[in-house]
C-alpha positions in Angstrom: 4.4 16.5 -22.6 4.2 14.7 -19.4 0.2 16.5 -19.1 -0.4 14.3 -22.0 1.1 11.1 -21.5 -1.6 8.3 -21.5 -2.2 6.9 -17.8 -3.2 3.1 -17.3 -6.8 2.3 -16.5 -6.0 -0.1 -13.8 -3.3 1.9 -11.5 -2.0 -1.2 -9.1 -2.1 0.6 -5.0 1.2 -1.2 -4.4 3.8 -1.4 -7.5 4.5 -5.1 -7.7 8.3 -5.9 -8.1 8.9 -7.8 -11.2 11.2 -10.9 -11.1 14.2 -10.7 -13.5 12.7 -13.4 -15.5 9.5 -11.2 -16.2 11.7 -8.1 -16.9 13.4 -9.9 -19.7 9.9 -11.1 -20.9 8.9 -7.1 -21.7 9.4 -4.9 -24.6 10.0 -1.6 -23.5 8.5 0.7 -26.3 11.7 3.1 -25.5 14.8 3.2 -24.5 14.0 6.4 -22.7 11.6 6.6 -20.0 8.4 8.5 -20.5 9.0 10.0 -17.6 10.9 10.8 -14.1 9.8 11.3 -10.8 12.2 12.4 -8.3 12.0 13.0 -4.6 14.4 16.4 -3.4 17.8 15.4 -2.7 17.2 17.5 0.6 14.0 15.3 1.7 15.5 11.9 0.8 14.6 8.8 3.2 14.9 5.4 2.2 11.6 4.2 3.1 9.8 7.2 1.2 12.1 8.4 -1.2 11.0 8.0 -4.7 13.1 8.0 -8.0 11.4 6.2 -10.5 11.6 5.8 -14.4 8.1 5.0 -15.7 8.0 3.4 -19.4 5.7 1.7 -21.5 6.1 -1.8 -22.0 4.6 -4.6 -23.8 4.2 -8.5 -21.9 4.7 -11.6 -23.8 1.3 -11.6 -24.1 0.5 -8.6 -25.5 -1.0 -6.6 -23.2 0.3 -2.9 -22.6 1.9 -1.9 -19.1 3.3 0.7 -17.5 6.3 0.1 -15.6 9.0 1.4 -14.0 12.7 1.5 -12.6 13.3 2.3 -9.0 17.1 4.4 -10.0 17.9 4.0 -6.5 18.2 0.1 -6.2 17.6 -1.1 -10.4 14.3 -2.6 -9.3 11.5 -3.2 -12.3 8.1 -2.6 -10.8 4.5 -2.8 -12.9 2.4 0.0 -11.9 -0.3 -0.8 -14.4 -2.6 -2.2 -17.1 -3.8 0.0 -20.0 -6.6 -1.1 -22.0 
């Protein structure tokens, strides 16, 4: 369940947008997220509108993110670090 789901221990304020380069540098642990947020098609503004899918991903280094697709314009973001 979502309740469940492990949550980073560094959260980043602002979501930094990942450069294509860097998006084909991660293993996502899934092909599926691990989870969807989605704003109310009723309430939906482009600056605040939010429909995200967050996965899990590992860097070329090693180190164990959490990420995730903006569905409205394809866009990677990192969100954050996990220990």
């Amino acid at each position: 369940t979502i309740a469940a789901s492990p949550r980073p221990s560094l959260l980043l304020n602002d979501p930094r947008p990942l450069q294509s380069r860097e998006v084909q540098s991660l293993k996502l642990l899934s092909s599926f997220p691990s989870e969807r947020i989605e704003a109310e098609w009723w309430k939906r503004d482009e600056k605040i509108c939010q429909n995200r899918d967050y996965y899990f991903a590992l860097s070329s280094e090693g180190q164990m993110l959490w990420v995730f697709k903006d569905r409205l314009n394809s866009q990677f973001y990192l969100h954050g670090y996990f220990d």
